[in-house]
Every structure is written in C-alpha cells, then in structure tokens.
C-alpha positions in Angstrom: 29.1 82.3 46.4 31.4 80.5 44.1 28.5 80.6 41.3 28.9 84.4 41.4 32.4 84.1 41.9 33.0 82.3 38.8 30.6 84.9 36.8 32.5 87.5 37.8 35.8 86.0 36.4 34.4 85.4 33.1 32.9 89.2 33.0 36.5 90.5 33.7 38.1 88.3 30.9 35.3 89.3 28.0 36.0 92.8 29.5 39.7 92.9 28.8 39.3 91.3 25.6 36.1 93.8 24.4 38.8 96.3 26.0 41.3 95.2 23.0 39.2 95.0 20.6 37.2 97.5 20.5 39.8 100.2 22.6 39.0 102.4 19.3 36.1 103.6 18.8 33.6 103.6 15.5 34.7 106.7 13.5 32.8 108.1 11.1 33.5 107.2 7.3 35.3 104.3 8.6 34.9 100.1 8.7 36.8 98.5 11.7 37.0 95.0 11.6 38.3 93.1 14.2 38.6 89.1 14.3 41.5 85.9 14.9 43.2 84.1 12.6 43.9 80.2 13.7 46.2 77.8 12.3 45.3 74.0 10.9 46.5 71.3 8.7 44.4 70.2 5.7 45.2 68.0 2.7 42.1 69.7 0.1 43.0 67.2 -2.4 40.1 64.6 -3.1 40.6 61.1 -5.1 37.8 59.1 -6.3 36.1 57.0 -3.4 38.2 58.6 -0.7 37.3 59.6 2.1 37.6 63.2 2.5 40.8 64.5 4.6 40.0 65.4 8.1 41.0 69.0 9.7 43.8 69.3 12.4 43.7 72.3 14.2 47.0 74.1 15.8 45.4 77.2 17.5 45.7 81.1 16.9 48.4 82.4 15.0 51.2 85.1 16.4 52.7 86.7 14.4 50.7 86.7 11.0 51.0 89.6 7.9 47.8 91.6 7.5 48.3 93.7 4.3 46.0 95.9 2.9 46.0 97.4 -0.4 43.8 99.6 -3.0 44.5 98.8 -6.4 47.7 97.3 -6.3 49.0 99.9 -3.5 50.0 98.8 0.1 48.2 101.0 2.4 47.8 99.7 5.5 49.8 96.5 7.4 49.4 95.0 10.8 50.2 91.7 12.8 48.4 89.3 15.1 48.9 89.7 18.4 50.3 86.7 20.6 46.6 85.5 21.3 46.2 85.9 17.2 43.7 88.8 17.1 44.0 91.7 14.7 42.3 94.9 14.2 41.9 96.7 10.3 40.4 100.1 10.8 39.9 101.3 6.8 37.7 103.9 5.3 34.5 103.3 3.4 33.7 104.2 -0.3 36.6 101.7 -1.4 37.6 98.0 -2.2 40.6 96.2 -0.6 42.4 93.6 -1.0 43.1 92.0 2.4 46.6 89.8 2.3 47.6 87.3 5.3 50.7 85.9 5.4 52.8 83.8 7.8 56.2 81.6 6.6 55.1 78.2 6.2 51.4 78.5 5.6 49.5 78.8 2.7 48.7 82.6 1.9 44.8 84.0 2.4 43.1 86.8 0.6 39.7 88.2 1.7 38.5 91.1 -0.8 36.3 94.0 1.3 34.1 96.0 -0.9 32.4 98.7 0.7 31.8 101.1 -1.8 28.3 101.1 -1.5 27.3 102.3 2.2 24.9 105.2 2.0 26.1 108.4 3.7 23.9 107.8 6.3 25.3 104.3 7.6 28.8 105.8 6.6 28.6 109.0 8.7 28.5 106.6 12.0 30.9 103.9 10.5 30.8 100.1 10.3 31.9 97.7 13.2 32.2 94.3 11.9 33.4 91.8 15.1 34.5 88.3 15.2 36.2 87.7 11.9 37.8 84.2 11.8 40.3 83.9 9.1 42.7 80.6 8.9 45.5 79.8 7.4 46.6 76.4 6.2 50.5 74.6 6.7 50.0 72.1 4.2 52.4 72.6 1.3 50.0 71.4 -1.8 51.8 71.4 -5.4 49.2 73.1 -6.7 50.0 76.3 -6.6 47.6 78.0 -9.4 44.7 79.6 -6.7 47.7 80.9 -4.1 46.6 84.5 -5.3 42.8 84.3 -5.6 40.9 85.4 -3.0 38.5 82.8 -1.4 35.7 85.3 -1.7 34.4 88.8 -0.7 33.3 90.9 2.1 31.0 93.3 1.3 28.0 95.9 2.2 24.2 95.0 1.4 22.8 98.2 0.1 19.3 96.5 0.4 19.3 94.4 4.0 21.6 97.3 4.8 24.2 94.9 6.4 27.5 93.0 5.5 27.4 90.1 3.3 30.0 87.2 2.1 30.4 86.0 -1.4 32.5 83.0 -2.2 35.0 83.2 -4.9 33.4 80.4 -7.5 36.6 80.2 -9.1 38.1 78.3 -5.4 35.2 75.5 -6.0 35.9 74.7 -9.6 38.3 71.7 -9.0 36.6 69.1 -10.7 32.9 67.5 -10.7 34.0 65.6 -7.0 35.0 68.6 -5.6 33.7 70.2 -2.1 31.0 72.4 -1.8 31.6 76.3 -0.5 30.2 75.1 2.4 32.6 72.4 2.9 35.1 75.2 2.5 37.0 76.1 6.2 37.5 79.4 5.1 34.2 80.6 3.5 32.2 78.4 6.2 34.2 80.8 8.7 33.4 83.7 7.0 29.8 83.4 6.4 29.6 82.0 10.3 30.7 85.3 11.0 28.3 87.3 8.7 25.6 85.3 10.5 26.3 86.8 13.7 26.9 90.2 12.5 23.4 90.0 11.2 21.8 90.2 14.4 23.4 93.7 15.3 21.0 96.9 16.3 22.1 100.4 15.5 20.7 102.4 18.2 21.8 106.1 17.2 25.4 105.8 17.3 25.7 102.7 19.1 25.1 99.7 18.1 24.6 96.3 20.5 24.5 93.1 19.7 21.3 91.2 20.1 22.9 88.0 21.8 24.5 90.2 24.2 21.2 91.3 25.3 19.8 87.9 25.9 23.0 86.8 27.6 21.9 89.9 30.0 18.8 88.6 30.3 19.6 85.4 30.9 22.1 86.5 33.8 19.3 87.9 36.0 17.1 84.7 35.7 19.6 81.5 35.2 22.6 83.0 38.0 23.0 79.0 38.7 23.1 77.7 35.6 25.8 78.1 32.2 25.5 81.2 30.2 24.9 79.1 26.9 24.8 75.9 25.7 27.8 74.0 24.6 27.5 71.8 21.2 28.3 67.8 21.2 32.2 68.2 21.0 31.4 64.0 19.5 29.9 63.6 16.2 27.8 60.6 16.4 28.6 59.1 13.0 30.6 55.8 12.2 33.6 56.5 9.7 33.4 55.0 6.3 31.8 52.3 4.7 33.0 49.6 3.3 31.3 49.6 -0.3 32.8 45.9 -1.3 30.4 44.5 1.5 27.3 46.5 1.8 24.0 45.4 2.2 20.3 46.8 1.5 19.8 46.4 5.4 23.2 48.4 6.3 22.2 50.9 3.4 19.0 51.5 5.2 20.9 52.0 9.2 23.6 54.3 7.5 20.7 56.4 6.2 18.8 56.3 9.5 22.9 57.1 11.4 22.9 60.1 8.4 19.4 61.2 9.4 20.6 61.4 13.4 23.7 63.3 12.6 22.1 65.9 9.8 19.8 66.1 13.1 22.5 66.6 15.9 24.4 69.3 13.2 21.7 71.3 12.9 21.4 71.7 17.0 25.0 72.2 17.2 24.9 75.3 14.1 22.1 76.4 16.8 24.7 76.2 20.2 27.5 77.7 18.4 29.1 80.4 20.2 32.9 80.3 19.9 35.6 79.7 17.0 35.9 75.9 18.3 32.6 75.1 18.2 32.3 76.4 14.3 35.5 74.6 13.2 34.4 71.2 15.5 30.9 72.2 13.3 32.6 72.7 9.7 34.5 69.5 10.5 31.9 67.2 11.3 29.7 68.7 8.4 32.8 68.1 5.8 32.4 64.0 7.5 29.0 64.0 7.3 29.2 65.0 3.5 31.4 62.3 2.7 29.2 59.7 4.5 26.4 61.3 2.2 28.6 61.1 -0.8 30.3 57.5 0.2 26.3 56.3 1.3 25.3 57.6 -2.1 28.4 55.5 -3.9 27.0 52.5 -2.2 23.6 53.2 -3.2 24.7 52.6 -6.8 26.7 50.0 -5.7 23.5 48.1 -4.5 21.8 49.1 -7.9 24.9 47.6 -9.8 24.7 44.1 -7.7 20.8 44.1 -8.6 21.1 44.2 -12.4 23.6 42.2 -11.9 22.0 39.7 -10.2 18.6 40.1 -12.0 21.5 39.7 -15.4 22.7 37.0 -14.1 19.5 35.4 -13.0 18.5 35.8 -16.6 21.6 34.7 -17.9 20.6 31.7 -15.7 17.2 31.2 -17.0 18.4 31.6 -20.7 20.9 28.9 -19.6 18.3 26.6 -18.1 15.6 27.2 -20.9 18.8 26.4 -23.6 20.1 23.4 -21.6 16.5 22.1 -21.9 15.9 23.0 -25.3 19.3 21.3 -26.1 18.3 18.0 -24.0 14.9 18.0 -25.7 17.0 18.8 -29.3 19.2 16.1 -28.7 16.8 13.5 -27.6 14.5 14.4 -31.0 17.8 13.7 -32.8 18.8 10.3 -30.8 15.4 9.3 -31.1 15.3 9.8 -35.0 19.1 8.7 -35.0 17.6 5.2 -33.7 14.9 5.2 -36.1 17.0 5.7 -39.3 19.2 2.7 -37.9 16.5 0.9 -37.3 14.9 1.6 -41.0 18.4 1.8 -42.1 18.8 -2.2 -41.2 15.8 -2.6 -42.5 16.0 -1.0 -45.6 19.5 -2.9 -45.6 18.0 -6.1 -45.7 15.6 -5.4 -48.0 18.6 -4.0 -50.8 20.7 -7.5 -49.6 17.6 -8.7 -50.7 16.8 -6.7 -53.5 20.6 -6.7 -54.7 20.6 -10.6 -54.0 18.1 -11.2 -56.5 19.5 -8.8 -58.9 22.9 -10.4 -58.7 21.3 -13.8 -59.5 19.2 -12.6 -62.7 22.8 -10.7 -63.3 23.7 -14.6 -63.5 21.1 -16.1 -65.4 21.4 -12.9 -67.8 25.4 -13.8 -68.2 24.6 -17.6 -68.6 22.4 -16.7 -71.4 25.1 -15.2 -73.2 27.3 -17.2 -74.9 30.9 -17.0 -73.3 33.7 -14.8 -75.2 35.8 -17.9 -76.3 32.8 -19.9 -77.5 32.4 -17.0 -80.6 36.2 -17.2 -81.0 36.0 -20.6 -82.0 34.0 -19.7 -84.8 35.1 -15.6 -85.2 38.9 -15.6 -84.0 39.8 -12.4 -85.1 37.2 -10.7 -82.4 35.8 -9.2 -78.7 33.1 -8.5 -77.2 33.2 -4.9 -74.9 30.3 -5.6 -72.6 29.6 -3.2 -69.6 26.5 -3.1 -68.2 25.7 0.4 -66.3 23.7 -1.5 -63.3 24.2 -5.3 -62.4 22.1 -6.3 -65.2 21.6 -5.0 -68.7 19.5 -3.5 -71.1 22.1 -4.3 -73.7 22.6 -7.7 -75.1 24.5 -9.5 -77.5 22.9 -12.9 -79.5 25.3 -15.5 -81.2 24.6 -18.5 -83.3 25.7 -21.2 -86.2 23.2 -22.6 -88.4 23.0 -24.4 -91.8 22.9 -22.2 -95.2 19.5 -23.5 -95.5 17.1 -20.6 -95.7 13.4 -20.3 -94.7 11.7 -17.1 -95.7 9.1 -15.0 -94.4 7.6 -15.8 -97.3 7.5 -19.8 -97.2 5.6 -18.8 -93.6 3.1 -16.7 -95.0 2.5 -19.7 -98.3 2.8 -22.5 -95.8 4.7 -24.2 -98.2 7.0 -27.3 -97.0 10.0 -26.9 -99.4 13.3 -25.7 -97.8 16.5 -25.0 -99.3 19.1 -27.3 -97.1 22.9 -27.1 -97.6 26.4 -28.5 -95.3 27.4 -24.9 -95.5 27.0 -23.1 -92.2 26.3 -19.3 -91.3 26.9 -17.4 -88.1 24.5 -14.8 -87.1 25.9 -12.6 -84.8 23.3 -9.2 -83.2 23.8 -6.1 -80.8 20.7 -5.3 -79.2 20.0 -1.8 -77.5 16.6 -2.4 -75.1 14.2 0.6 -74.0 15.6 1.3 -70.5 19.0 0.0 -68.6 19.1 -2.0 -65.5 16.4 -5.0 -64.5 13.5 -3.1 -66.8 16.0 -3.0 -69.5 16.9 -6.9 -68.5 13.4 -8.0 -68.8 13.3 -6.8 -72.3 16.9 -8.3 -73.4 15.1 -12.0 -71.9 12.3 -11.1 -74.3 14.3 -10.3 -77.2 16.7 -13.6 -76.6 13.8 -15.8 -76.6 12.0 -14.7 -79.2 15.4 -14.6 -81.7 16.0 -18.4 -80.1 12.1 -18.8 -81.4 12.5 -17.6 -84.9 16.0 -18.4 -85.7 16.8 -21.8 -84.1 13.1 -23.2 -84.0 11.8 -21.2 -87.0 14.7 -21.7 -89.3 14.6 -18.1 -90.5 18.0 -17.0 -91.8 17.4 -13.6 -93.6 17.9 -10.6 -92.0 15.1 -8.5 -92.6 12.5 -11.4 -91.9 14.1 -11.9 -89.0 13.9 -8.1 -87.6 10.2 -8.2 -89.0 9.1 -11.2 -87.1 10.9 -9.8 -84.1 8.8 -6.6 -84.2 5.4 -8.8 -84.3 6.8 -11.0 -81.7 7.4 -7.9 -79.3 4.4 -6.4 -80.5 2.4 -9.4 -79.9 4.3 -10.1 -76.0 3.8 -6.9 -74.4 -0.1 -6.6 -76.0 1.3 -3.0 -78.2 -1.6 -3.8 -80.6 -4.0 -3.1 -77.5 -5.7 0.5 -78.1 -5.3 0.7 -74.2 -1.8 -0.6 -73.9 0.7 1.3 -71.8 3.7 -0.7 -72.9 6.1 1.3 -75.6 9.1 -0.4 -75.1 11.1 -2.1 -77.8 14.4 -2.3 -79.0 17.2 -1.2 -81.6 19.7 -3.8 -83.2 21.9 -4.5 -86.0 21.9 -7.9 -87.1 25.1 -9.5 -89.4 24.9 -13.1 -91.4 28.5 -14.4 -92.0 29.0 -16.8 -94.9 32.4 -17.1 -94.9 32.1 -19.5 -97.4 31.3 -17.0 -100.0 32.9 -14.5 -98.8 29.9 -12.1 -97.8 27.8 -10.4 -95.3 24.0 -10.5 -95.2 23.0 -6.6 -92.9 20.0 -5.5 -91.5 19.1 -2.7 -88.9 17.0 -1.1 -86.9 17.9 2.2 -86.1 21.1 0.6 -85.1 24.1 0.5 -88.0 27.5 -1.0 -88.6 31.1 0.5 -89.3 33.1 -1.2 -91.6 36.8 -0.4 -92.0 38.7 -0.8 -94.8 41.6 0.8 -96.9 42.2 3.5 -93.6 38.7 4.6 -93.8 35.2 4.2 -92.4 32.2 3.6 -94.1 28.6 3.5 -92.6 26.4 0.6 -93.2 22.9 3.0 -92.4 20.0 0.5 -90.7 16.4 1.3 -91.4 14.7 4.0 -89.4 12.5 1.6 -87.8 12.9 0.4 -84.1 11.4 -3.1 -82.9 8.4 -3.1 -81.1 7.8 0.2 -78.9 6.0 3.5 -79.9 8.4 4.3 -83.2 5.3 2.9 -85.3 2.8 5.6 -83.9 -0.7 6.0 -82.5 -1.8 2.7 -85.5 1.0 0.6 -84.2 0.9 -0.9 -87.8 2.3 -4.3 -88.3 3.1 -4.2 -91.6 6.9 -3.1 -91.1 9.5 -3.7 -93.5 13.4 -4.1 -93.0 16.1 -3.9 -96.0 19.2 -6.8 -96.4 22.2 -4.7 -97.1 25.6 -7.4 -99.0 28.8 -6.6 -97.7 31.4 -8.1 -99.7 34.1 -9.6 -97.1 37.9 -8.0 -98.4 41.2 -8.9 -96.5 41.7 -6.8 -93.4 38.3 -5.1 -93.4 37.0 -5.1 -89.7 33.4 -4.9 -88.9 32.2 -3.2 -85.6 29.1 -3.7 -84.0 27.7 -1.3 -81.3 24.9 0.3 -79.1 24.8 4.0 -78.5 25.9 3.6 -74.7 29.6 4.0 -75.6 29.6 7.2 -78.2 26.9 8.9 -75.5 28.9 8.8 -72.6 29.6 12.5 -70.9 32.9 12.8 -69.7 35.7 14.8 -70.7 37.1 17.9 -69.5 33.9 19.8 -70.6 31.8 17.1 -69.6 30.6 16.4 -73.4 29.8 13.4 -74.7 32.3 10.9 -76.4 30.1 11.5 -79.4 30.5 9.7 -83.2 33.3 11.3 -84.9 35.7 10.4 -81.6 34.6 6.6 -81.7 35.4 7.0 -85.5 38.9 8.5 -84.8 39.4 5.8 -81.9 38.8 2.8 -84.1 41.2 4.2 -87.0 43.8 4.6 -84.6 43.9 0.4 -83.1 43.2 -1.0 -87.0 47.2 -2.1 -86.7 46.3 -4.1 -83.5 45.1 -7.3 -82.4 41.4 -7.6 -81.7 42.4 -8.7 -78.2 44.7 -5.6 -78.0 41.7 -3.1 -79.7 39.4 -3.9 -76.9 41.6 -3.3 -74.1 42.4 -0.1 -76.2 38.6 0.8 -76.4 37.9 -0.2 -72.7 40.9 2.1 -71.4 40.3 5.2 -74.0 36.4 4.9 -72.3 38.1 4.8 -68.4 40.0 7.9 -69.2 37.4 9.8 -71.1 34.6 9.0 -68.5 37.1 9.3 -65.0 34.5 10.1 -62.0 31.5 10.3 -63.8 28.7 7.9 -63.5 28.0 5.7 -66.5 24.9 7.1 -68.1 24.3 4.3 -70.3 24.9 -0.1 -70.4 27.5 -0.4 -73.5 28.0 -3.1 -75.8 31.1 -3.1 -78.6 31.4 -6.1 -81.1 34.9 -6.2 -83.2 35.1 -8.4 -86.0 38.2 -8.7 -88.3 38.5 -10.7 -91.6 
C-alpha cells in the first residue's frame, strides 16, 4: 500500500511538470525547446601542476534573460520560472542566437541552427526536452570569450536528429587546457543531445524510448525503484604528491584510475537527472586531472631514473678515475722513489767523479807554474787563465834556461859539441789541446811532459826544433803513425824565446800566432799552418814537418800578447755573436796606457760583460807581456 502510494506521488509531480512543459503543443514549422538553467561557481583558470578547480553548485536559476535574436535582431525574450525552467518555441528554416543572462553571472550563448529540417520533419515540428544550460558567478578577468558562443545546436539532415557542436574557439586556451568534454556547459549540452537521440516519431507524436521502459518496468518491478541511482562518491583519492612518488604508488594510482574510469562509465549509464550529470562532469573533470597529475609523475619517475642511472655513472666514472688516479699516482711515487734512489746514486758517483776531477784540477794547477813565479823574471805581465770545466785543455808552459843552444841538428849528427853561455833565456808557450775538460787535460799532461823532455832534459832552445820534436813526440805517444790508429788529437801553440839580453825574440807557431803592439797599432806575428800531432798532417801522417823562427826585435813599450782561440770565440753579445778577432784587437788598443795588472782585470771584465748568461763554449788562456 505505501509502495503504490509513493508511485502515485511521483506520477502526479512528473505530471504537473510534463503539464508545464510541454502545455503547448508541437506546431508545425516550429522547434520548441524546453530545459533549466542551474547556477555554480567555477574558477576555469588552470596553472601548471594544479590541480584542476572543483565545481560548486547553487541550484536552478529564477529569474534568468533568455534572448533570442536573428541576425542581430531581438525577436523573442523570456525568463526562468522560480524552479528555473524555460520554454523557446521558434520557427524552423532559421539560425539563432540564444542569449542568457542574469546580474552577477557570467553570460551564455547557445547558437540553434535549424535551417536544414526537410519539409517533412518540419511540417510536424521539432520537440527538443531537457536542455540544461548553466551559468557561472565567478567574475574571471578575462573577459575576451564573454560573447562567443560555447557551441551550436543544430539539425542532422543525415541521422535526421539534433546534434551539438562545440565552439573550438572556447578550448583554445593554451596547450594545458581542458578538453570539450571537461567543459560544464558542452558536457551538458551533448548529455542532453544523448537523450534526445532515443526519441520515436510515431506519426505526429513522438515518445521517448526511456519512457517506455520506465512503463514497462512499472508493471514488473512495482516494489522496487524506477531506476538506478549513480555513486553520489567518487572513489578516487585527491592529488598526488609528485615530490614523493614511487614506482609502487605509480602502479596503485593507475590500478585507483582504472577503478574509477570503471565506476564513471556505470554512472554515464545510471544517469537520469541534471544532478547526476553535473556529480558525473565533476568527477570526470577529477579524474582527468588524476590522469594528467599520474601522467606528471610518470615523467617524474623517468626524470629520477636517468638521474639516477646519471648519477650512477657519474659514480662509476668517479670510481674508475679515483682508481686510475691511485694507480697514476702510485706509478709516479714509485718512479719518484726510484729517481731518488738513482738520483743518490748517481750523486755519489759525480761526488765521486767530480772528486777526482777536482784533484787532477790540482795536480793540473800545481803543474803550472804560479803567476808570481813568471813575474820574477817577466814583471811587466798576467796570465788570464779560465778553464771552461774544472780542468783544462788549455795550458800555459814557463821556463829559464842557459843561452846555450842544442839543435835539432846536433841530434840528428850525434855530435857532442854544445854552445854554453851565463846568459839566460825564458821560454814562455800557450797551448790550445784538441778537446776541453779532462780529455782536453790528458793532452795538456802530455804536452807538459814532453816540452819538460825536450827543453829541460834535451837542451833544445830553438823554436822550430822544439815544435818539430813535439809533433814526433805526440805522434809517437798516442801511436798516430799506426795505419789503424783512432787517435787525432793534437795541439796548437805559439812558442816565444826572450833574450833580454839582446834585446830580441825568437817566434814559432803552430796554427797559433802572436800580437805585438807597438806605436798604437797591432801587428800579427802569423804561425805556420801546421798543428802538433793530430790529423792536420793527413791520411800519410808524415813526420817530416817543418816549423819557421820568426826575430822580433824588443822596442820600449811594445807588448806582446799570447793567446788561444777560447777568448776571441766566445758567443755572447746582444746578438749572441762571437767576440771575434777585430774586437779583441780594439780591446787590447784601448788598456795599452795601463798596468799589465790593470789590463787583465780589464780583459777578464770586458769578457764577463760580453759573455753575461751564456755558458762558456771554450777553456781560455791570455798571456800579456810588456817591455
């Protein structure tokens, strides 16, 4: 009893509202469309990574504007009804513009096109029923789509029924922005084409296809609700929290998505009233922004991995560099340790080496007859003595002896008859030996003893029997007469005999000459172009050399100077050049008004400036002698 009394109820109410509604009749030529327009708040604006605004219903609308008009002209205006229902009744064949209004809410325009019913739809008219048009109380600031319709409402000339076009102009707000069917107003609007869809045109009247079930399900479910009511509770979480997802929440929230894409479609199915579609558009609108936000993370996710497999190589790269670094280093410590320990050794075996270089440097030295010996004998003179190493190639021999001569040629006769006289000589030589340093020393110990040999114990006192015996005697020590012998060393020298007695110098050179000075000029005393010893006698290394005695009257003031090449081939220099023979002739012009004391210092310090960081190329040997 109350089962039917509770049907009944419900019959009377759709019966007075089917009894407002549709009070007028279908004419022909004519489209009556008849629907409610609600009220909500929406914010449509969308940031980056928001989630998207929810909708907040207020209700139908009293009260609201309808306006139509045909090209610009008002022809027809209405309002909604205290339950917000409204009723256009317009004629086919046309397009209008269908304006809502309502002070402060957004306006709505819905375009109807119905130009293209065939006469025989249009001579029994169009009933289109349930229209839900909204209209929105949030005040945006973007006021540029106010007055574009959000689509168009129109007649199918092929399905023969009304369709709903969405104004793509309404979407265009940017590459985030919400689908149509995201849209409240075209999800409405095509909801409502949906059900008009399943309308029959009997002859002049049409019925609805649902209202026939529902009949039918009245005589066989009398117990039981007339339809199904849709989950008024979406089952989907809100949000996500993108800093902390994981793969294992990405893959729940997909399986929650999958559930609620589920659960939608069922509720699309129960739909029956204007709350269910806008509980429906509202939960799809959150269900597209889990989709967008899930899809957000997604990437996320991707972003961690690459970063995490960069980082892992990063890592690796790190690990493999550290090691290469640590193996790098070790290599270098290891071979750091070895050069110290060769280092020492090689250390000791130059404190050794430079040991027994500094003691030959001695015996070399005490070989040499001191500086203030020769003055004794020469006081008017120096010696300029600078070895390049710690021992010399260069050499200077010294001695006094009787004016009592033996020849070469009393040797070669064997005759006993020598020439003896009170009067003494000095003999005085600079000797230039193949090579500098302890080769070049070796040579200089050769030449010394073999001038001792044939000077002191010999007796020989001429010059050019003295520089031919010394080529034999070189010849003959370092086996140069050998076919087979690798030795061509030997020496250059100029050799003086001083009687100062007489007043006269005895000469002879090889390869090496004199200067002389006298009257502000310099005269060369030329040697013969013979070397001692060594390979300047050729493949025959023939004995039979001869060297030429050269008198040199001794004047008053005349100096006499002595040398090896060492100084005049020193580079140095601005340019690097060597000091060369016409500069040592210009240098020993300018001291000749100086003490011989005062000329070497002067010839040591003009070679310190002209040389400056260069290494000495060369031992050096300068002999001044002034009369």
């Amino acid at each position: 009893m109350i089962n039917k009394l509770f049907l009944f109820i419900i019959s009377v109410l759709f019966f007075c509202s089917s009894t407002f509604c549709f009070s007028q009749d279908s004419g022909a030529g004519k489209l009556i469309l008849n629907g409610l327009v609600y009220g909500f708040n929406h914010d449509p604006s969308k940031k980056f990574l928001q989630k998207e605004k929810q909708i907040i219903l207020e209700g139908t609308l009293e009260g609201v504007s309808i306006n139509v008009s045909e090209k610009g002209k008002s022809i027809y205006t209405t309002r909604t009804n205290k339950n917000g229902e409204f009723l256009l009744k317009i004629n086919l064949g046309k397009t209008y513009k269908v304006e809502l209004s309502k002070p402060g809410y957004t306006k709505n325009i819905l375009l109807i096109d119905v130009k293209s019913v065939p006469p025989d739809i249009a001579a029994y008219g169009i009933r289109f029923s349930g229209a839900e048009l909204i209209l929105n109380n949030f005040q945006s600031k973007d006021t540029s789509q106010i007055n574009i319709p959000f689509g168009k409402l129109y007649y199918n000339p092929k399905l023969k029924i009304m369709g709903f076009e969405a104004n793509k102009e309404m979407s265009k707000k940017g590459v985030l922005a919400r689908r149509d069917e995201t849209n409240t107003h075209v999800s409405l609007m095509k909801h409502a084409v949906l059900k008009n869809r399943n309308v029959i045109q009997t002859g002049k009247k049409q019925v609805q296809k649902k209202e026939i079930e529902k009949e039918k399900e009245k005589s066989f479910l009398t117990d039981s609700i007339l339809y199904n009511e849709i989950n008024s509770e979406f089952d989907l979480s809100q949000g996500i929290e993108i800093e902390n997802v994981s793969v294992d929440y990405i893959k729940s929230r997909e399986s929650e998505i999958q559930k609620a894409r589920e659960q939608l479609e069922q509720d699309k199915m129960n739909a029956t009233t204007l709350q269910d579609s806008l509980i429906i558009n509202e939960n799809e609108a959150l269900l597209n922004s889990a989709v967008v936000e899930l899809s957000l993370a997604k990437k996320v996710i991707e972003f961690q991995k690459k970063d995490i497999s960069n980082q892992r190589k990063l890592l690796f790269f790190a690990i493999f560099g550290m090691l290469f670094l640590i193996g790098f280093l070790f290599l270098i410590y290891k071979n750091y340790r070895e050069k110290i320990k060769t280092n020492i050794l090689l250390n000791e075996k130059n404190k050794k080496i430079t040991d027994s270089i500094n003691y030959a440097s001695r015996i070399q030295k005490s070989i040499l007859l001191p500086e203030n010996e020769i003055k004794k004998l020469l006081p008017q003179s120096f010696i300029y003595y600078q070895p390049r190493d710690i021992v010399s190639g260069d050499f200077y021999w010294f001695a006094e002896v009787n004016e009592g001569r033996v020849t070469q040629e009393h040797i070669e006769k064997k005759t006993s008859s020598v020439q003896t006289s009170d009067s003494k000589l000095i003999i005085i030589a600079a000797v230039d030996c193949t090579g500098h340093g302890v080769p070049g020393a070796f040579m200089s110990l050769v030449g010394n003893i073999l001038l001792n040999e044939i000077i002191n114990e010999k007796h020989i006192i001429q010059p050019s029997s003295i520089l031919k015996l010394l080529h034999i005697g070189v010849l003959k020590a370092l086996h140069q007469k050998e076919d087979d012998s690798l030795s061509q060393d030997g020496m250059e020298m100029s050799l003086c005999i001083i009687n100062l007695k007489k007043n006269y110098i005895e000469f002879a050179g090889a390869m090496n000459p004199i200067y002389v000075v006298k009257d502000n000029s310099v005269h060369i005393i030329k040697p013969d172009i013979h070397g001692i010893g060594g390979v300047s006698l050729g493949a025959h290394k023939n004995t039979e050399v001869e060297f030429t005695n050269q008198v040199i009257p001794i004047q008053k003031n005349m100096s006499v100077y002595m040398f090896t090449d060492g100084y005049v081939d020193q580079f140095g220099g601005t340019d690097n050049k060597k000091f060369n023979t016409s500069q040592f002739k210009s240098l020993l012009l300018s001291i000749q008004s100086m003490e011989m004391e005062m000329q070497k210092e002067a010839i040591e310090q003009a070679m310190k400036t002209w040389k400056g960081d260069y290494r000495q190329t060369d031992d050096m040997l300068v002999i001044g002698l002034k009369f």
